[in-house]
C-alpha positions as CSV (number, residue, x, y, z in Angstrom):
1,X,236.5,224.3,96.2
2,X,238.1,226.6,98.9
3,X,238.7,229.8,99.1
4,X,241.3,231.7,100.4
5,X,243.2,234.9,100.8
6,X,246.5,234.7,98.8
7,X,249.3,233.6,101.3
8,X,251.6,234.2,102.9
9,X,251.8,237.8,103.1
10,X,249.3,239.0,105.8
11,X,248.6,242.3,104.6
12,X,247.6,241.2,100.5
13,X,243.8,240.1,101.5
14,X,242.9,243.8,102.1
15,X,244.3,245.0,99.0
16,X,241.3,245.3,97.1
17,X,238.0,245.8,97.8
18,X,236.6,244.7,94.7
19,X,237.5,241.0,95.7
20,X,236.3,240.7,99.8
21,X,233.1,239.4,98.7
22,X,235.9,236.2,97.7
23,X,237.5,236.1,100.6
24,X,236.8,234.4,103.9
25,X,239.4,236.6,105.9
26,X,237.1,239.4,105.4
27,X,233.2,238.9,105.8
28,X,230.9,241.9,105.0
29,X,228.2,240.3,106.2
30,X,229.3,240.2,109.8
31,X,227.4,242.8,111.9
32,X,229.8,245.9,112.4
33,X,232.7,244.8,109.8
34,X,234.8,247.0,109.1
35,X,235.4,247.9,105.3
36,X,238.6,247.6,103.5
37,X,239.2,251.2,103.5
38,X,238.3,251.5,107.3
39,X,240.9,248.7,107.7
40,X,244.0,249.5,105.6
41,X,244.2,252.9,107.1
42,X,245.5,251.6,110.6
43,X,246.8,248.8,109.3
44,X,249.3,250.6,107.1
45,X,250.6,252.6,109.8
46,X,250.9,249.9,111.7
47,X,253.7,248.1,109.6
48,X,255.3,250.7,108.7
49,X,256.1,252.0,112.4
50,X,256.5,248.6,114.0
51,X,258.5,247.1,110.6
52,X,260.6,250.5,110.9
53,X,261.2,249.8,114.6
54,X,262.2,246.3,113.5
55,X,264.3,247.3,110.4
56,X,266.5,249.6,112.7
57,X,267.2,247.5,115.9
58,X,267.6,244.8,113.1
59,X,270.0,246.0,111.0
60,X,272.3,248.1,113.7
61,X,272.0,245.4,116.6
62,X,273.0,242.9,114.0
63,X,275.8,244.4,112.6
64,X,277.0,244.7,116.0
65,X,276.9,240.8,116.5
66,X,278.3,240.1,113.0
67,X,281.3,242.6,114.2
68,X,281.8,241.3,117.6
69,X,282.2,237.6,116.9
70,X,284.1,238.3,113.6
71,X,286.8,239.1,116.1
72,X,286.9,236.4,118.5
73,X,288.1,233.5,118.1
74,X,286.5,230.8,115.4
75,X,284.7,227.8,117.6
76,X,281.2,226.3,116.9
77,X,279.4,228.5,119.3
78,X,280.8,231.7,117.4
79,X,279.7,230.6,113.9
80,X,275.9,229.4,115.0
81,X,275.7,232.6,116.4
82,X,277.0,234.1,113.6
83,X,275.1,232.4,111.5
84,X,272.1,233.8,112.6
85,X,273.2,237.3,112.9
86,X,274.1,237.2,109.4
87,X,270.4,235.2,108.7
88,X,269.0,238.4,110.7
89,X,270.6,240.9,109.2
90,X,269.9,240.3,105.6
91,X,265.8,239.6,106.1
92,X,266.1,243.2,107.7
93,X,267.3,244.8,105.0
94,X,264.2,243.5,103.3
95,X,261.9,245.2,105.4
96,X,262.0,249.1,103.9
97,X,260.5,247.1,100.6
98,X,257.3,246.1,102.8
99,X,257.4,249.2,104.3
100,X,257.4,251.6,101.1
101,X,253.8,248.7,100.2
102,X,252.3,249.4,103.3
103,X,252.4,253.9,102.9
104,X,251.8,253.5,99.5
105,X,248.5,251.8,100.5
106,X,249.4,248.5,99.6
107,X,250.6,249.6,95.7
108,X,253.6,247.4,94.8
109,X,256.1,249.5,92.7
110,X,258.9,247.2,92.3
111,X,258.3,244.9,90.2
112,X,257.8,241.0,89.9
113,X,261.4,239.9,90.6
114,X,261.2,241.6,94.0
115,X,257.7,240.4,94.8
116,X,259.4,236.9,94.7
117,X,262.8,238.0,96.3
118,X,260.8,239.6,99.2
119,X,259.0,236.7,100.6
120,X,261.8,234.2,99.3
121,X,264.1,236.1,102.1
122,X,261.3,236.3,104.8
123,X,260.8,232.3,104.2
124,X,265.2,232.0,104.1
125,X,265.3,233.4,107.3
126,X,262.5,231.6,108.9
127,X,264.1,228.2,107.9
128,X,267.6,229.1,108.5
129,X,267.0,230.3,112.0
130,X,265.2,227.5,112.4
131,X,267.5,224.9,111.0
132,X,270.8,227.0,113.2
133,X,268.5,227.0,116.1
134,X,268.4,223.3,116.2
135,X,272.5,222.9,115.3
136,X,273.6,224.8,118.3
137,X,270.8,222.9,120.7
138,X,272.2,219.2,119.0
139,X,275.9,221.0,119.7
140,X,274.8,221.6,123.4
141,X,273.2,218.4,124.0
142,X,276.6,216.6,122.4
143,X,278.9,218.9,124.3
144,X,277.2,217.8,127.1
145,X,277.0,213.8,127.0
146,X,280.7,213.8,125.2
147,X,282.6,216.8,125.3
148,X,285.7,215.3,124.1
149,X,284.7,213.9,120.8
150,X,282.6,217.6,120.1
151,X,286.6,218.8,120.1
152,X,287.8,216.6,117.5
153,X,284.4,215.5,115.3
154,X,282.5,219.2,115.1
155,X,285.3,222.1,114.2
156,X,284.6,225.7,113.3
157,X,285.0,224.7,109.3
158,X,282.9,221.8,110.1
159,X,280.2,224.3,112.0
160,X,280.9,226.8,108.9
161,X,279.7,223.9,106.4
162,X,276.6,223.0,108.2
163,X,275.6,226.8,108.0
164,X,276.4,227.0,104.5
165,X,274.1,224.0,104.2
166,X,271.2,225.1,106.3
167,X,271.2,228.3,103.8
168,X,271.2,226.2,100.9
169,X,268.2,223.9,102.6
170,X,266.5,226.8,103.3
171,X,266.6,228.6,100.0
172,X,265.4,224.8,98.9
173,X,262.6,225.1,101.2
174,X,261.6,228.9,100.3
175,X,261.1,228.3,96.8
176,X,257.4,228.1,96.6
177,X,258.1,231.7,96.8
178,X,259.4,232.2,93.7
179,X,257.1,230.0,92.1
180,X,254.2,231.3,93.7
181,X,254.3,234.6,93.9
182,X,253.1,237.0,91.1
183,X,251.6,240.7,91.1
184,X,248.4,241.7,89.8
185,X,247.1,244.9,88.8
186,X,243.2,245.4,90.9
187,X,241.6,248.6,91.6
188,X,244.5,250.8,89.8
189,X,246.4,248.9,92.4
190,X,249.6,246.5,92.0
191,X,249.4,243.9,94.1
192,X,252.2,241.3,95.2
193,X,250.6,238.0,96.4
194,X,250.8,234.4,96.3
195,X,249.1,232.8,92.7
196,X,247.9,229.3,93.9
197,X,245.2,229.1,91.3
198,X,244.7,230.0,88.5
199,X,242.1,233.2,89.9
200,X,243.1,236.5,91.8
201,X,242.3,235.7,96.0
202,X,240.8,232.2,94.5
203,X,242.1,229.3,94.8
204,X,239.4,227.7,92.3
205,X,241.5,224.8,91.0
206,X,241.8,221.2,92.6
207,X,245.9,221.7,91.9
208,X,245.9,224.9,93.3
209,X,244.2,223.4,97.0
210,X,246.7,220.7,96.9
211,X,249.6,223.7,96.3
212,X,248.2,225.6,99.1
213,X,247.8,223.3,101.9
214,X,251.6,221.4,100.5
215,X,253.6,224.6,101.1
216,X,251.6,225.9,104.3
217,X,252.1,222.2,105.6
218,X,256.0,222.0,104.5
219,X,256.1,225.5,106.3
220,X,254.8,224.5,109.4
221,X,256.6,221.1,109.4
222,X,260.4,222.1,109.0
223,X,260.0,225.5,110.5
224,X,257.9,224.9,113.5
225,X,257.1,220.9,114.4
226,X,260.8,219.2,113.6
227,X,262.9,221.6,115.1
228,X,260.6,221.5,117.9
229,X,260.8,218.0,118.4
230,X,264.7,217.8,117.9
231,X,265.2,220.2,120.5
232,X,263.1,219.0,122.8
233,X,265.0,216.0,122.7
234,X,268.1,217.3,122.9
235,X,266.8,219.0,126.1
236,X,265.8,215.6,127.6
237,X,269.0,214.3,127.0
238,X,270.9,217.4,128.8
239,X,268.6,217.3,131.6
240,X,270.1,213.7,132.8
241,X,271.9,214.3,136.0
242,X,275.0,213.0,134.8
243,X,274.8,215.7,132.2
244,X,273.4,218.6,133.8
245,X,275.8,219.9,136.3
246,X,277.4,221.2,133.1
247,X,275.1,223.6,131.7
248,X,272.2,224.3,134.5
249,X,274.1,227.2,136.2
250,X,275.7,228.4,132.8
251,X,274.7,231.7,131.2
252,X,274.8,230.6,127.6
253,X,272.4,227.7,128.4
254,X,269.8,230.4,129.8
255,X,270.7,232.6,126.6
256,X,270.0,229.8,124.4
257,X,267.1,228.6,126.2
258,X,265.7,232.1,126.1
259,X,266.3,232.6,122.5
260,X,264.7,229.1,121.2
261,X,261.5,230.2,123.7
262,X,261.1,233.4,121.7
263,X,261.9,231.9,118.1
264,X,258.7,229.7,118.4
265,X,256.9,232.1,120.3
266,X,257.4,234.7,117.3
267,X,256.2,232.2,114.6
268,X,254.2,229.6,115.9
269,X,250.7,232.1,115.8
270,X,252.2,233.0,112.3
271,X,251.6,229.1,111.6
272,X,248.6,228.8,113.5
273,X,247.0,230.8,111.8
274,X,247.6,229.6,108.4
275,X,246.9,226.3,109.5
276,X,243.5,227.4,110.4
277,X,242.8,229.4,107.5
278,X,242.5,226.4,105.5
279,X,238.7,225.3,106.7
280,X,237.7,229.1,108.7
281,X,234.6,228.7,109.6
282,X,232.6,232.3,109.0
283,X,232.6,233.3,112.1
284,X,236.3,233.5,112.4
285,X,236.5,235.4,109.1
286,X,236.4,238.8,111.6
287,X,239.4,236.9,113.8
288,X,241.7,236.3,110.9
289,X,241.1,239.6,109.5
290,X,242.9,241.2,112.5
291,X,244.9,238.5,113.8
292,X,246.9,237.3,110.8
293,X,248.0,241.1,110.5
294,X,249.6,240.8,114.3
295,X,250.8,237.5,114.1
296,X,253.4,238.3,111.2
297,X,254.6,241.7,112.7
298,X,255.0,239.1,115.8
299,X,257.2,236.5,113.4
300,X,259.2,239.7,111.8
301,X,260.0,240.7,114.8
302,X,262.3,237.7,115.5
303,X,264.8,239.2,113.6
304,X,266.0,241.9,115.9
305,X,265.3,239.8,119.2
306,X,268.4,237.8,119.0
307,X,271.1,240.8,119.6
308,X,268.6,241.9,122.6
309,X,269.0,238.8,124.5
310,X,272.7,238.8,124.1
311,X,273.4,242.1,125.6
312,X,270.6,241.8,128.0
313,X,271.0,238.4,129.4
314,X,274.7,238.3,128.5
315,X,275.6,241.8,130.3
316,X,278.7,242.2,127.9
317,X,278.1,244.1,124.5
318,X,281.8,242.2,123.6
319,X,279.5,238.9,123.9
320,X,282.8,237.5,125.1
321,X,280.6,234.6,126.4
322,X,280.0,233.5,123.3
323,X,283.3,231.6,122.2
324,X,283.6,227.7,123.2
325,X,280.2,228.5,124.9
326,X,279.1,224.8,125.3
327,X,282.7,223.4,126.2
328,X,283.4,222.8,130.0
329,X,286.9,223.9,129.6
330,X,285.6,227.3,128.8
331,X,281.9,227.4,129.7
332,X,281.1,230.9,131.4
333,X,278.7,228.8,134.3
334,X,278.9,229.7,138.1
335,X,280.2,226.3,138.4
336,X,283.6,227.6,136.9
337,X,283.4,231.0,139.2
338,X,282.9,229.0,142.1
339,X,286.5,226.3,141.3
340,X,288.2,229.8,140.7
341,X,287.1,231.5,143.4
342,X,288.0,227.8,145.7
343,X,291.9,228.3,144.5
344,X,292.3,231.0,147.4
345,X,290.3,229.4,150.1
346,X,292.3,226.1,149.8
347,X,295.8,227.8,150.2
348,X,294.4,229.7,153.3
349,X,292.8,226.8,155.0
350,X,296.4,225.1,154.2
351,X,297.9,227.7,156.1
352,X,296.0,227.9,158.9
353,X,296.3,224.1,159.4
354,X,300.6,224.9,159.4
C-alpha cells in the first residue's frame, strides 16, 4: 500500500511529529533532515506573511475590479472579468482562516465545517478561474473568426449564465473536499487534513489509493490539462492570418495572454507536485518536504495577480479597456488608433491636391 501525506493542504504533513516516521514527504533518515519542529518554525512565518500579503492585495485590488466594471457597461468581456474578480475575491477572504493555522502552529480552532469550507473554496476558485479562463479565450478566438454572430449568439445574460454555471461545475468538482476532509486531534494538536483512508497520514486501504490518485487526477485534468488544451486551440485558430490582424496589436489580447501565462504558471508546480507524490521515491522525500510548501503559496498567489496585470499592462485603473474588449468595433488595438489618427491626414492630403 502507499503512503502518503494527507492532501491537499501543503502545510498538514508537518503537523505532527509523532507520525513522520509514516510519511514519505519527510524522511528522518536522510543525512541532515531537518526535524518537524526545526521545520514548522519558518514555515509558519512564511504563510502567514506571504498569505497576508496575498489576503490584502487580494481582497482591496479585487474590490476595486468588482467596482469598476459594475459600472460600465454589461458585454461579455465585462462579466468574464468579472467573473473572476468575484472568484478572487471570495477565496481571499479565506485566507485569514489559514493564516490564524499557520501562528497558531498548525492548531485548527474552527471547527470541522470550516476545515471542509476552507479547501472547498481554494478548489472553487481554482476550477472557476480555470473554467472563466477558458470562456473568455473560446469568446476571443470566436470574436475573431466571426465577429458578427458573437453579437447576436453570446450576450451579457448569456455570458452571465455560463459563469453561473462554471461556479456550479466547479463547486461539483471541489466536493472531494467536503467529503474528504476531516480534523484530528495528534500531539494536543487539531489538525485539518484530507481522510483518504481509513488511518491518520495513511492511506492504508486499497479504496482509499484509488480515492487519492481519482481526485488528484480529476484536479489535474479539469484544472490544468483541458483548459490547457482548449486554449491552445483557440490560440491556433486566432493566429490564422485572416484572423490575426484583429487582436495581435490589441492590448486586451496581451492582457489576456499575460493573465492565462500566469494562471498555469501559478498552479501547474501545485499539480506537479501531487502528481509526483504518488510513487516519491526516498530521495525526493527532502524535495517535497520544501517544495510542496512553495508551490501552493505560488498557486494562492493567483488570486491577487489578476487586478495587477489590469492596471499594470492596462495603464487605466478605470479598466475602461475592458468593455466589448474582443469586438473590432470597439477593440482598444493600435490598429483602431492608427484608422483614427488617418481621418486628419486624408482631409489634408485632399487639400493639398485642391
Amino acid at each position: 500500500m502507499m503512503t502518503l501525506p494527507p492532501l491537499p493542504y501543503d502545510y498538514d504533513y508537518i503537523s505532527n511529529d509523532s507520525e513522520t516516521n509514516n510519511n514519505p514527504f519527510i524522511d528522518n533518515s536522510l543525512p541532515g533532515e531537518l526535524n518537524v519542529t526545526e521545520k514548522k518554525v519558518p514555515l509558519k512565518y512564511m504563510y502567514a506573511v506571504l498569505y497576508s500579503m496575498v489576503f490584502l492585495l487580494g481582497v482591496s485590488l479585487n474590490i476595486l475590479v468588482i467596482c469598476m466594471t459594475c459600472k460600465m457597461k454589461k458585454t461579455t468581456s465585462t462579466i468574464w472579468f468579472l467573473g473572476l474578480a468575484v472568484t478572487d475575491f471570495i477565496f481571499c477572504l479565506f485566507l485569514p482562516f489559514a493564516i490564524i493555522y499557520a501562528l497558531y502552529d498548525f492548531n485548527w480552532v474552527f471547527g470541522l465545517i470550516m476545515c471542509k469550507l476552507n479547501s472547498y473554496v481554494m478548489f472553487i476558485s481554482m476550477f472557476s478561474t480555470a473554467l472563466i479562463l477558458t470562456l473568455l479565450s473560446i469568446d476571443r478566438c470566436f470574436s475573431a473568426i466571426a465577429d458578427g454572430c458573437v453579437r447576436k449568439c453570446c450576450t451579457a445574460l448569456t455570458a452571465t449564465n455560463m459563469v453561473w454555471a462554471t461556479w456550479f461545475a466547479s463547486a461539483i468538482l471541489s466536493t472531494p473536499s467536503l467529503a474528504l476532509r476531516d480534523i484530528a486531534n495528534k500531539s494536543g494538536k487539531t489538525v485539518c487534513y484530507d481522510n483518504y483512508g481509513s488511518g491518520f497520514l495513511n492511506i492504508n486501504t486499497v479504496e482509499g489509493e484509488i480515492r487519492v490518485k481519482t481526485v488528484i487526477a480529476t484536479r489535474f485534468i479539469f484544472g490544468i490539462v483541458l483548459p490547457l488544451f482548449i486554449i491552445c486551440l483557440g490560440s491556433c485558430l486566432v493566429s490564422f492570418p485572416k484572423n490575426s490582424y484583429r487582436f495581435k496589436s490589441s492590448r486586451t489580447y496581451r492582457i489576456v495572454r499575460v493573465m492565462i501565462f500566469l494562471y498555469f504558471l501559478c498552479w501547474a508546480p501545485y499539480h506537479v507536485f501531487m502528481l509526483m507524490a504518488l510513487n516519491a521515491p526516498t530521495y525526493m522525500h527532502k524535495i517535497f518536504a520544501y517544495g510542496l510548501p512553495i508551490t501552493t503559496v505560488l498557486a494562492v498567489a493567483n488570486s491577487c495577480i489578476n487586478p495587477i496585470v489590469y492596471i499594470f499592462m492596462g495603464g487605466d485603473l478605470k479598466m475602461s479597456w475592458m468593455e466589448d474588449a474582443f469586438f473590432t468595433g470597439v477593440q482598444d488595438s493600435g490598429e483602431e488608433k492608427s484608422a483614427e489618427e488617418m481621418k486628419p491626414l486624408k482631409k489634408n492630403d485632399t487639400e493639398a491636391q485642391k
